[in-house]
Structure formats: structure tokens, C-alpha cells
GUFIGU-217176 format. One record per residue (C-alpha): z, y, x; residue number from 0. Coordinates in nm, 4 decimals. Layout:
# residues N
SITE Z Y X NUM
...
***
This chain:
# residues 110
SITE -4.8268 -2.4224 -3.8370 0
SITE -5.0656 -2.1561 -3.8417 1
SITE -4.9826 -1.7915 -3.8443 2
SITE -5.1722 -1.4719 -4.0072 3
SITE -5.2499 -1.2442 -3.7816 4
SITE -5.0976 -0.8783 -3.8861 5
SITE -5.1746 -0.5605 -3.6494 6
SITE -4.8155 -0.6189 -3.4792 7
SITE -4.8402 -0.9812 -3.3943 8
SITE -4.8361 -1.2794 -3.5769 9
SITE -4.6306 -1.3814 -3.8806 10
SITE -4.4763 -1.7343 -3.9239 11
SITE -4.2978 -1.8006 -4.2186 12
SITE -4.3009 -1.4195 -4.3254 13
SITE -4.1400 -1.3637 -4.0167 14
SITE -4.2869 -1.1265 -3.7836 15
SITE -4.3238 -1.1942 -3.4192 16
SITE -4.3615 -0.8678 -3.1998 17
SITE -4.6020 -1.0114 -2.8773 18
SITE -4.5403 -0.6989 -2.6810 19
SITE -4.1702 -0.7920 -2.4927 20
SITE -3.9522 -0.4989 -2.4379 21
SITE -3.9512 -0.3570 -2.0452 22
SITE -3.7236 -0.5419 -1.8336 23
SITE -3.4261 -0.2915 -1.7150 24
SITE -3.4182 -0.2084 -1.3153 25
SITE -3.1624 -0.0256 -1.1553 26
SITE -3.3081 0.1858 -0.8720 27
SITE -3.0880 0.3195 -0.5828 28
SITE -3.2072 0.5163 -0.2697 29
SITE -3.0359 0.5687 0.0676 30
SITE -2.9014 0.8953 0.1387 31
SITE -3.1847 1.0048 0.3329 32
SITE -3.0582 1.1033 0.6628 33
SITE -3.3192 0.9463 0.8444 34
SITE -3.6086 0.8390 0.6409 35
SITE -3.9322 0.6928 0.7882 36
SITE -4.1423 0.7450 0.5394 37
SITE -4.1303 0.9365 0.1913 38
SITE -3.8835 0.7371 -0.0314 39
SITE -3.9550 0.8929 -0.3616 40
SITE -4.4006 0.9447 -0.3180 41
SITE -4.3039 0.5399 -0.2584 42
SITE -4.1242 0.5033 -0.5588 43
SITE -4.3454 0.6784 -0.7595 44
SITE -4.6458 0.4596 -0.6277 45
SITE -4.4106 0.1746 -0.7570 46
SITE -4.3912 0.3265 -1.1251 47
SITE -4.7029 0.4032 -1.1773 48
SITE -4.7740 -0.0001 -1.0502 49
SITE -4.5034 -0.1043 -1.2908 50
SITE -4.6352 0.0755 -1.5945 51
SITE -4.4156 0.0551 -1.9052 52
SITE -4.3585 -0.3100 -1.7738 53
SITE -4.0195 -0.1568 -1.6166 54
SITE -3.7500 0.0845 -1.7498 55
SITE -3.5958 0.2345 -1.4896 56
SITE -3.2142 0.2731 -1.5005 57
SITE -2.9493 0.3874 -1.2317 58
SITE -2.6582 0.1163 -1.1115 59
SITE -2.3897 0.3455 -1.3104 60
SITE -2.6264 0.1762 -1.6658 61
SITE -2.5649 -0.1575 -1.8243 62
SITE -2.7469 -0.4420 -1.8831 63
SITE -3.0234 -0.4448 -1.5625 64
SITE -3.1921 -0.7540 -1.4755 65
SITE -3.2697 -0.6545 -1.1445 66
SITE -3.2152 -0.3957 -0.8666 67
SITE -3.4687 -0.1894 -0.6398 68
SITE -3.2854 -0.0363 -0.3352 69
SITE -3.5696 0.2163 -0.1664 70
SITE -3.3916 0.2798 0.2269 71
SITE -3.5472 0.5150 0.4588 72
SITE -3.4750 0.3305 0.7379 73
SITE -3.4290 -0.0303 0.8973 74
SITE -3.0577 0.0546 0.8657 75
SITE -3.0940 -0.0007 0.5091 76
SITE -2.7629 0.1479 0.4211 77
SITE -2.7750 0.1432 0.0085 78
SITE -2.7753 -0.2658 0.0329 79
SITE -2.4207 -0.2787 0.2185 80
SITE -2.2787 -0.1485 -0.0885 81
SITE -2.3995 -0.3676 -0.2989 82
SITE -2.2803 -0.7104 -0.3659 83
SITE -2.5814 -0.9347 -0.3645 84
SITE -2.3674 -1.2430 -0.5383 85
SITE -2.3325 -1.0342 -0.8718 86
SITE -2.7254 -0.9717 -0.9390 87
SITE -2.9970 -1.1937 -0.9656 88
SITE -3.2757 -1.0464 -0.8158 89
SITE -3.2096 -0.7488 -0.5530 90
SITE -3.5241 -0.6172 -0.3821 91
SITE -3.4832 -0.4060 -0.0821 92
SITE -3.7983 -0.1606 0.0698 93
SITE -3.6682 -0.0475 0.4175 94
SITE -4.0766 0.1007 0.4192 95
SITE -4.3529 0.1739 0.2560 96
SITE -4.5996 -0.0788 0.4016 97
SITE -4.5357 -0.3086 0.1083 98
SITE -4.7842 -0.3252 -0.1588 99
SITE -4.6158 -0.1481 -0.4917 100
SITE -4.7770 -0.4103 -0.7425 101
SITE -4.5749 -0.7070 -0.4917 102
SITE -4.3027 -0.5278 -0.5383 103
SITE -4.3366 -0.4896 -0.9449 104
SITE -4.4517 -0.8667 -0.9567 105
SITE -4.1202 -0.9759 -0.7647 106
SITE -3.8863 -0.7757 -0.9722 107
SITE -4.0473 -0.9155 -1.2736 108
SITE -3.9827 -1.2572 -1.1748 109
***
């Protein structure tokens, strides 16, 4: 079946069919900070602007997140004892900043 092409995607049946796919929800939690290595939120804003408006960023107190990024300070990593890795499917944790932001975007949108 072929499809007309209308400036918001293409329509099938007089359907329309939106191409651009909503931002996938992430919860983001720090540590408290009483030791941090490196500078937890400069890192998460190098992760932002990575993620683009591929990610819409949410707190663990919202609804409906497919994924969680804990930012610790430290190799203590105290945020991810709290959380209970069974009941999410896909926690990433970032105990420093050596890792690339755009590996870290690509794995949460996995």
C-alpha cells in the first residue's frame, strides 16, 4: 500500500502516521554529594545536551519512566542502594565522568 506523503508523516488509509516518536521518559537521581569526584551536574548537563529532545527528563517521585540515570559522585555510589534494580528495566549508573555522554544516551535508549 502506498502512502501520500503530508508535511507530518505519511497517511495510510486517511490515517496519519506521526514519524517523529515521543521522548522516552528517564528518571534522573544524584547522590547527595558529600564527596563528589568530579562535577555531577556540568556531567549531566553534557548528557542532555547529548540526548537532545531524544530524552525527557523526569525525577523517580514521576510515573511512567522507561529507564533510570543515577549520576554518584563517588565509587560509593550511594543513590543505587536505594533503588531496587528488579523493578526497572534499564538502570544506568555514572560513578564518573570519564564515560562518553552520547554512550550513555545510546544505552538508556536501548
Amino acid at each position: 500500500m502506498r502512502g501520500r506523503r503530508t508535511g507530518y508523516g505519511v497517511s495510510l488509509d486517511n490515517r496519519r502516521v506521526n514519524h517523529r516518536m515521543a521522548p522516552k521518559r528517564v528518571a534522573l537521581k544524584y547522590c547527595g554529594g558529600c564527596d563528589p569526584g568530579f562535577d555531577r551536574v556540568e556531567y549531566f548537563n553534557r548528557v542532555r545536551s547529548a540526548a537532545g529532545e531524544a530524552i525527557e527528563w523526569v525525577t523517580l517521585e514521576d510515573s511512567d519512566f522507561g529507564a533510570i540515570l543515577v549520576i554518584s559522585g563517588c565509587e560509593t555510589a550511594c543513590p543505587g542502594v536505594s533503588i531496587d534494580p528488579s523493578a526497572y528495566h534499564c538502570i544506568v549508573s555514572v560513578k564518573d565522568d570519564r564515560f562518553d555522554p552520547q554512550e550513555v544516551v545510546d544505552t538508556l535508549l536501548k
